[in-house]
PDB file of N, CA, C and O in Angstrom:
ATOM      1  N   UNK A   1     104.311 109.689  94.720  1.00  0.00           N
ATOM      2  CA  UNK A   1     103.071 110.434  94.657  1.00  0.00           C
ATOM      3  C   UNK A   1     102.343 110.278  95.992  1.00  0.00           C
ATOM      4  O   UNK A   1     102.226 109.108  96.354  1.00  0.00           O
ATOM      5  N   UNK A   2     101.711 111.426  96.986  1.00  0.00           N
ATOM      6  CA  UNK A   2     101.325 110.985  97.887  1.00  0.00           C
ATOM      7  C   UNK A   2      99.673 111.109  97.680  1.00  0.00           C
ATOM      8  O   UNK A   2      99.279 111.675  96.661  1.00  0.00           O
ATOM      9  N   UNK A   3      99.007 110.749  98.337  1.00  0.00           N
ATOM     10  CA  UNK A   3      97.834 110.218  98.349  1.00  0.00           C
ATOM     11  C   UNK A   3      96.559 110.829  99.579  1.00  0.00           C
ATOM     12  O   UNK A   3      96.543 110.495 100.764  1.00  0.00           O
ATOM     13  N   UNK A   4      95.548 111.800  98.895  1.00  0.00           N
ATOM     14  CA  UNK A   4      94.729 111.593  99.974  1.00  0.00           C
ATOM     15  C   UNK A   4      93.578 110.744  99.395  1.00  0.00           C
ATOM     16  O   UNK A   4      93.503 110.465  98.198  1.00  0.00           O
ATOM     17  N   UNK A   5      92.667 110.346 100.353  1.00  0.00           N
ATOM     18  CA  UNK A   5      92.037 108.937 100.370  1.00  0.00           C
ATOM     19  C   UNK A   5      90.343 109.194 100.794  1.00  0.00           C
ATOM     20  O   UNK A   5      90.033 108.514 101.773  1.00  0.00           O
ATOM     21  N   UNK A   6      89.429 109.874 100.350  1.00  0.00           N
ATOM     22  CA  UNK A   6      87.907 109.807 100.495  1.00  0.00           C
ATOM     23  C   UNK A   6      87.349 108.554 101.009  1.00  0.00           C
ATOM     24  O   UNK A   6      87.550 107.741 100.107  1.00  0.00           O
ATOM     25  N   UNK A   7      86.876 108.085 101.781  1.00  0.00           N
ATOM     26  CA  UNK A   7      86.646 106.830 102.159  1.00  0.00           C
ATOM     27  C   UNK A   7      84.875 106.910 102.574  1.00  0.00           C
ATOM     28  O   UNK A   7      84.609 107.660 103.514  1.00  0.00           O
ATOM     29  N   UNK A   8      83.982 106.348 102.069  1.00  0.00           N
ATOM     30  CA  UNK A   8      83.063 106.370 102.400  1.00  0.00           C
ATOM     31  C   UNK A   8      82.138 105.334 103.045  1.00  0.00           C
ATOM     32  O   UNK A   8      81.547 104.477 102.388  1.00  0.00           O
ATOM     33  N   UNK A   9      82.025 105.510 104.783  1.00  0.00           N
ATOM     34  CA  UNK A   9      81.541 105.232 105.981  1.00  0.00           C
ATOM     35  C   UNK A   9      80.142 105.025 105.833  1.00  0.00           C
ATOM     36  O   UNK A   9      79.436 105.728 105.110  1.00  0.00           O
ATOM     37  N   UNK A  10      79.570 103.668 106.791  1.00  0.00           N
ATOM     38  CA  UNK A  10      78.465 103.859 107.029  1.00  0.00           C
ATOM     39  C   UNK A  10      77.092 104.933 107.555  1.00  0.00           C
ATOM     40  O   UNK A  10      75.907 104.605 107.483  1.00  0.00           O
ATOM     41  N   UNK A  11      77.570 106.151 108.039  1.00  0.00           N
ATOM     42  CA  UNK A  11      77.076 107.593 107.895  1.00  0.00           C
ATOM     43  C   UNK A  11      77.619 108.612 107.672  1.00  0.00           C
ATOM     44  O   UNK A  11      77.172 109.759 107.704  1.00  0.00           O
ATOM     45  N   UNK A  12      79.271 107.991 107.277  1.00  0.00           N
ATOM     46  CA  UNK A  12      79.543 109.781 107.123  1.00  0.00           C
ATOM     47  C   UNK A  12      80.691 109.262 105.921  1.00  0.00           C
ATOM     48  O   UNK A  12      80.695 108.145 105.405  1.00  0.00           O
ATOM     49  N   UNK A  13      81.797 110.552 105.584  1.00  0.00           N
ATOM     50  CA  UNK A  13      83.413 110.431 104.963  1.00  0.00           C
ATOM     51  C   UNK A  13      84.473 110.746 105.419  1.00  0.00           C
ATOM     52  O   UNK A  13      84.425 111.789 106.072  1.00  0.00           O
ATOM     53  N   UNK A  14      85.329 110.325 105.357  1.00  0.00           N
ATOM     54  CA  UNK A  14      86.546 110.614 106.161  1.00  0.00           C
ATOM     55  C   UNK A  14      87.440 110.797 105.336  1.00  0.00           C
ATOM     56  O   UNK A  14      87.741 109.947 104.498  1.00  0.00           O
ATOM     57  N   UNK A  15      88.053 112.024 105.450  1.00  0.00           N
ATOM     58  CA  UNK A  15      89.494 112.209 104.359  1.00  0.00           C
ATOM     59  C   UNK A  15      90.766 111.867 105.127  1.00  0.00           C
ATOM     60  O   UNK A  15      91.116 112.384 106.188  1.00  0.00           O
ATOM     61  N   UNK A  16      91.507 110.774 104.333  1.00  0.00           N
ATOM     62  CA  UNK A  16      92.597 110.729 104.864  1.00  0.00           C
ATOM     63  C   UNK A  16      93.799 110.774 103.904  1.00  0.00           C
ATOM     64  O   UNK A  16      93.797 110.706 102.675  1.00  0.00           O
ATOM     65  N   UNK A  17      95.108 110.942 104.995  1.00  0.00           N
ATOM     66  CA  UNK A  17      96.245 110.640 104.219  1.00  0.00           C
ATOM     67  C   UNK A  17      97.138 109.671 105.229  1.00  0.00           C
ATOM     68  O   UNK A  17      97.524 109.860 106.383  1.00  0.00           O
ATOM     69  N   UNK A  18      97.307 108.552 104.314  1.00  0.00           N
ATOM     70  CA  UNK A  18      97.638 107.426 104.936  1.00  0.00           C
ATOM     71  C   UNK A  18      97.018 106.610 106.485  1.00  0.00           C
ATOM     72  O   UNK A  18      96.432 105.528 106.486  1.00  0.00           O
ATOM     73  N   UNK A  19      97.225 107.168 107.314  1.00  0.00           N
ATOM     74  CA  UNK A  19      96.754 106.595 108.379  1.00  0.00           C
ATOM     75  C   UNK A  19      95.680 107.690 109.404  1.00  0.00           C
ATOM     76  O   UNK A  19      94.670 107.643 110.107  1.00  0.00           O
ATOM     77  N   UNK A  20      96.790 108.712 108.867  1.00  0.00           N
ATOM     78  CA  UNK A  20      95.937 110.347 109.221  1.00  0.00           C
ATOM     79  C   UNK A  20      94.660 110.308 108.727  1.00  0.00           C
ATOM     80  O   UNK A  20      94.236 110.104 107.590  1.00  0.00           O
ATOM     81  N   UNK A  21      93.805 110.670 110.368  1.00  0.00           N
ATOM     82  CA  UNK A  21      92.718 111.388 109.350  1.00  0.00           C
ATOM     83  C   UNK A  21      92.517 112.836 109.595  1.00  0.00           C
ATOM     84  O   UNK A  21      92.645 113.401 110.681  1.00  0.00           O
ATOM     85  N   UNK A  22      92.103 113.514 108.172  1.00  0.00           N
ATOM     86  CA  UNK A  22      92.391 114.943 108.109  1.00  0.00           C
ATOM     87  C   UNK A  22      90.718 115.628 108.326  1.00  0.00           C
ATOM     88  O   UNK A  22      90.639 116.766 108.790  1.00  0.00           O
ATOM     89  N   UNK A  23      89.926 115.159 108.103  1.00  0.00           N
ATOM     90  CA  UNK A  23      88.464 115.652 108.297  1.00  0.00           C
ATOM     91  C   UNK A  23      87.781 114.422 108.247  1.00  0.00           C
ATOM     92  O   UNK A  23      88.243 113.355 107.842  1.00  0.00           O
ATOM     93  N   UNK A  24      86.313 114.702 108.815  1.00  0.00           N
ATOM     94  CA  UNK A  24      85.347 113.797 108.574  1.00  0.00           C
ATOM     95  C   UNK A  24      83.786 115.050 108.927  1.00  0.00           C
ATOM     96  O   UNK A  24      83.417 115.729 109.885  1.00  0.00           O
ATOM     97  N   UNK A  25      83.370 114.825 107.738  1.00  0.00           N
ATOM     98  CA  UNK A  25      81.700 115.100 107.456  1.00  0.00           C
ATOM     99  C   UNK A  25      80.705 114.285 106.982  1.00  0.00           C
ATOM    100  O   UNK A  25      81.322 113.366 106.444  1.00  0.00           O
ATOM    101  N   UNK A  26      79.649 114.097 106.874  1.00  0.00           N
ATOM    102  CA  UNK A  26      78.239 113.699 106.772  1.00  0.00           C
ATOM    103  C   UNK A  26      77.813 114.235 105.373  1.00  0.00           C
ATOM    104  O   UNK A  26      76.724 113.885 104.918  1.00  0.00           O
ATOM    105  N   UNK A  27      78.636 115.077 104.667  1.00  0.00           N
ATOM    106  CA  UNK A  27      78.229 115.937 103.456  1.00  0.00           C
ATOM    107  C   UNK A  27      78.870 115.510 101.811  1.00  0.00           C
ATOM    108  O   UNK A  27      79.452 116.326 101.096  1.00  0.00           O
ATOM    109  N   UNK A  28      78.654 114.309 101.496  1.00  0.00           N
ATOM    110  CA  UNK A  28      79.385 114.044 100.423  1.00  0.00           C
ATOM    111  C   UNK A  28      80.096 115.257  99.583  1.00  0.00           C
ATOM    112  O   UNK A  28      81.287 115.562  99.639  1.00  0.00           O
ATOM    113  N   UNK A  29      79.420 115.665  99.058  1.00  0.00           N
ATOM    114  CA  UNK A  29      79.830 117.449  98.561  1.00  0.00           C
ATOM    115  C   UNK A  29      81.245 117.713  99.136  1.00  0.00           C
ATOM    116  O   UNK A  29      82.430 117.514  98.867  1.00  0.00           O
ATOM    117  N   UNK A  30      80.268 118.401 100.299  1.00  0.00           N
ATOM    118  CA  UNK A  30      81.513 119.076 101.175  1.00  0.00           C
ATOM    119  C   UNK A  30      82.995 118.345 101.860  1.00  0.00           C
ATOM    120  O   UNK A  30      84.017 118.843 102.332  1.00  0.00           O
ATOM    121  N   UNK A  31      82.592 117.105 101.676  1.00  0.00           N
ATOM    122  CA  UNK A  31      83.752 116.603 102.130  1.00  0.00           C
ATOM    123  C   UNK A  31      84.775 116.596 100.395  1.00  0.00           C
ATOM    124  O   UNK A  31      85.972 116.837 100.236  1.00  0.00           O
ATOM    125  N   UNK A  32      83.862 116.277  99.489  1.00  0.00           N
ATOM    126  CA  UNK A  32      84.811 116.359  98.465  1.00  0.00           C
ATOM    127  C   UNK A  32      85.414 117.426  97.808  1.00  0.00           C
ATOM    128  O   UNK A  32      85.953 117.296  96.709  1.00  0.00           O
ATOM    129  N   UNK A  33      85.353 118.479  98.425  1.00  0.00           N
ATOM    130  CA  UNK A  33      85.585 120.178  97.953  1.00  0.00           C
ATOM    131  C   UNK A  33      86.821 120.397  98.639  1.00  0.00           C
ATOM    132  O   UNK A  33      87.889 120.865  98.244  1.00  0.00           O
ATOM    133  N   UNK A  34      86.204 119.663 100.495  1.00  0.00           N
ATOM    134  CA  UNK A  34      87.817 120.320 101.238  1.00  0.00           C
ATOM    135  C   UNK A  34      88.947 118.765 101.201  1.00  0.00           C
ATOM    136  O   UNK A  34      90.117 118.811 101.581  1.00  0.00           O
ATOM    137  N   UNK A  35      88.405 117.741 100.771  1.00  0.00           N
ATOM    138  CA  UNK A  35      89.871 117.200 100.321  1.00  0.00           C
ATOM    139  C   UNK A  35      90.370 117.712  98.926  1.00  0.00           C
ATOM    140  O   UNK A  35      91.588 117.890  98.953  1.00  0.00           O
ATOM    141  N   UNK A  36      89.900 117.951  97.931  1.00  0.00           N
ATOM    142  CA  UNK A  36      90.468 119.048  97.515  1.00  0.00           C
ATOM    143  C   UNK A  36      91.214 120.054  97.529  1.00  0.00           C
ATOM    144  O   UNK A  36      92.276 120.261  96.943  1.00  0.00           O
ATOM    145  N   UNK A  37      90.566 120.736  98.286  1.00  0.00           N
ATOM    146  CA  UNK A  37      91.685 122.289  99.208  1.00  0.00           C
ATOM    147  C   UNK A  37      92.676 121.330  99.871  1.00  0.00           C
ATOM    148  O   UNK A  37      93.854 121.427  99.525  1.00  0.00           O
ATOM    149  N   UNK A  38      92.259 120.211 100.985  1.00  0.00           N
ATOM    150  CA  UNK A  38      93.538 119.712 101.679  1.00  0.00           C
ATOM    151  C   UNK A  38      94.701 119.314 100.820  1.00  0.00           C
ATOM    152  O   UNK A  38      95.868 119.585 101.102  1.00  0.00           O
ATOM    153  N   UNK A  39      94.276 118.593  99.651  1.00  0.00           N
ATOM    154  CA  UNK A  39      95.683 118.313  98.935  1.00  0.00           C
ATOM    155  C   UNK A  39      96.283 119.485  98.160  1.00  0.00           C
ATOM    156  O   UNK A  39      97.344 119.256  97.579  1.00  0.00           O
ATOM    157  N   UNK A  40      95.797 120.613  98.074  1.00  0.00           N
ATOM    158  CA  UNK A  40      96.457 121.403  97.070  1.00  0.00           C
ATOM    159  C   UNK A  40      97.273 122.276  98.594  1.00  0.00           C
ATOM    160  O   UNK A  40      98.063 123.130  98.192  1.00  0.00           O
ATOM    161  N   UNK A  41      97.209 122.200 100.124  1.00  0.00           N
ATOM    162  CA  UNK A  41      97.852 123.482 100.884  1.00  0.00           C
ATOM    163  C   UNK A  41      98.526 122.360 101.569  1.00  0.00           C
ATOM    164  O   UNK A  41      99.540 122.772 102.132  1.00  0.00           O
ATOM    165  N   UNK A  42      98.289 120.793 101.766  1.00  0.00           N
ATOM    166  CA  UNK A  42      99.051 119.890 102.383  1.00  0.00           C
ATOM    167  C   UNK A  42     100.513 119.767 102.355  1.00  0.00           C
ATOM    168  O   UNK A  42     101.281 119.747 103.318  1.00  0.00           O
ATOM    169  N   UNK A  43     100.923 119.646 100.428  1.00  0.00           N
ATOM    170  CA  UNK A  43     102.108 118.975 100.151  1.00  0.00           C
ATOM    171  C   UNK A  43     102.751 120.104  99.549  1.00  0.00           C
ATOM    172  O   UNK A  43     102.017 120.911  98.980  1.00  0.00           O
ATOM    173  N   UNK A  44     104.564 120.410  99.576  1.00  0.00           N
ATOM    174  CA  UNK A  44     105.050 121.639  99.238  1.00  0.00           C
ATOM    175  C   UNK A  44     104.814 121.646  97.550  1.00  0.00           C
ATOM    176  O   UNK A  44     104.556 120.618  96.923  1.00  0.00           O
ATOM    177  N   UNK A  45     104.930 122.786  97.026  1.00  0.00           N
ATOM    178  CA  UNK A  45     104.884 122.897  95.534  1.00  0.00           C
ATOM    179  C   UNK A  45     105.940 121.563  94.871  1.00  0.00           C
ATOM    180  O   UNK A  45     106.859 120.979  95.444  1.00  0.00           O
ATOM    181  N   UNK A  46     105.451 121.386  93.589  1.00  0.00           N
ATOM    182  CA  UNK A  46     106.148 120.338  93.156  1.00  0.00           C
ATOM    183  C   UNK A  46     106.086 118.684  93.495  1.00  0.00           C
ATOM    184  O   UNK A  46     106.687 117.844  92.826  1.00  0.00           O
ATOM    185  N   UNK A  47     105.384 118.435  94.467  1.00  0.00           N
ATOM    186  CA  UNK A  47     105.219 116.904  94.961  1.00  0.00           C
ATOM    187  C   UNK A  47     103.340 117.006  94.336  1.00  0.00           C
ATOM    188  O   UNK A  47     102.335 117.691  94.526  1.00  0.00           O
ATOM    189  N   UNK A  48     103.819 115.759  93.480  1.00  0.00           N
ATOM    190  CA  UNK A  48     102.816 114.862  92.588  1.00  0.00           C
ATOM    191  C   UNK A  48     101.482 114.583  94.223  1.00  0.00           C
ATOM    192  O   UNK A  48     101.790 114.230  95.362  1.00  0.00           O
ATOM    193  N   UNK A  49     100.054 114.920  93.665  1.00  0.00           N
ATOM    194  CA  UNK A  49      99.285 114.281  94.595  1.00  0.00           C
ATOM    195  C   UNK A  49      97.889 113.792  93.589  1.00  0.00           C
ATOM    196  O   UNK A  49      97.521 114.098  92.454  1.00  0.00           O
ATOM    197  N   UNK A  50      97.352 112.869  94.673  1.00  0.00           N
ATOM    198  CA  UNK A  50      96.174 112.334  93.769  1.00  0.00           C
ATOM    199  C   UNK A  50      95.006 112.215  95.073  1.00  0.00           C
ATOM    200  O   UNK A  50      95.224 111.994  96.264  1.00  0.00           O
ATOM    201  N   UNK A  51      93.558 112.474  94.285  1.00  0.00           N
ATOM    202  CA  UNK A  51      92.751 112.314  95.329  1.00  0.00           C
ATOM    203  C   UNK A  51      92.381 110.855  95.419  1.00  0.00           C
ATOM    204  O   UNK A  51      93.058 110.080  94.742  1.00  0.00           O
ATOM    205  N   UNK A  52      91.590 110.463  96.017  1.00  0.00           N
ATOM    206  CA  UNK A  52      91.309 108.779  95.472  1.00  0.00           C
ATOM    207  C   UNK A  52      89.932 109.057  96.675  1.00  0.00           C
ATOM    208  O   UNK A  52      89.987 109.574  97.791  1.00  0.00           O
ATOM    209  N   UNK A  53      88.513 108.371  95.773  1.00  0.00           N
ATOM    210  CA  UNK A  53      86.882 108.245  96.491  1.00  0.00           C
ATOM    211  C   UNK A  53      87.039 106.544  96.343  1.00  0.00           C
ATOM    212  O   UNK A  53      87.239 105.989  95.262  1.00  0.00           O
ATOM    213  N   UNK A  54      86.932 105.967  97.411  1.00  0.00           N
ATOM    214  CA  UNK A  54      86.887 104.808  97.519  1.00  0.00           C
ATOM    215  C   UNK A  54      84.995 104.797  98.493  1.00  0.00           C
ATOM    216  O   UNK A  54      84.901 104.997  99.704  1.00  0.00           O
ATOM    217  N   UNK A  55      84.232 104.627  97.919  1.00  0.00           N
ATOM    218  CA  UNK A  55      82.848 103.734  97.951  1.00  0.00           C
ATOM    219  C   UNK A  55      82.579 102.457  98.429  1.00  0.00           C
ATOM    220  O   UNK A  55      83.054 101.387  98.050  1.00  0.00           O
ATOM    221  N   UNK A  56      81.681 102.710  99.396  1.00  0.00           N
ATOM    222  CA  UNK A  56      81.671 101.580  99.973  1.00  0.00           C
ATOM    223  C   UNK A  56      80.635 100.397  98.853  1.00  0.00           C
ATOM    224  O   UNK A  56      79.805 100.907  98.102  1.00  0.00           O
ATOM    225  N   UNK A  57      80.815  98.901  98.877  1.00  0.00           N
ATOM    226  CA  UNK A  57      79.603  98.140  98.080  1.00  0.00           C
ATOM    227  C   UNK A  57      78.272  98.323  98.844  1.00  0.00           C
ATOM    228  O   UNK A  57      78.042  98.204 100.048  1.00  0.00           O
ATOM    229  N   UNK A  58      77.447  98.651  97.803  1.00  0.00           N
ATOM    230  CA  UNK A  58      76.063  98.279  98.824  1.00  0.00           C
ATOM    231  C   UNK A  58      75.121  97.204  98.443  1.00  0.00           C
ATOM    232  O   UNK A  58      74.154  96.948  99.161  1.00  0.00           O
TER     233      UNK A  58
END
């Protein structure tokens, strides 16, 4: 299953996959809409994907 990865930064988010990073915005929202779109046009039809929001502690 491959994996993209929401990671949330001291001012902004960064979408990644694995080491890649595929975007970064300031827009919680918007960053979670286009990792979305990124995993559904990333991986060919048929390969298993999962999003994953990892939050930082505050």
């Amino acid at each position: 299953m491959e994996t993209i990865e929401i990671v949330e930064g001291e001012k902004s988010w960064t979408v990644r996959h694995g080491t890649r990073v595929l975007f970064i915005d300031t827009v919680e929202e918007r960053t979670l809409r286009t990792a979305l779109a990124i995993s559904r046009t990333l991986f060919d039809d048929g390969v298993r994907a999962q999003v994953v929001l990892i939050r930082r502690d505050h």
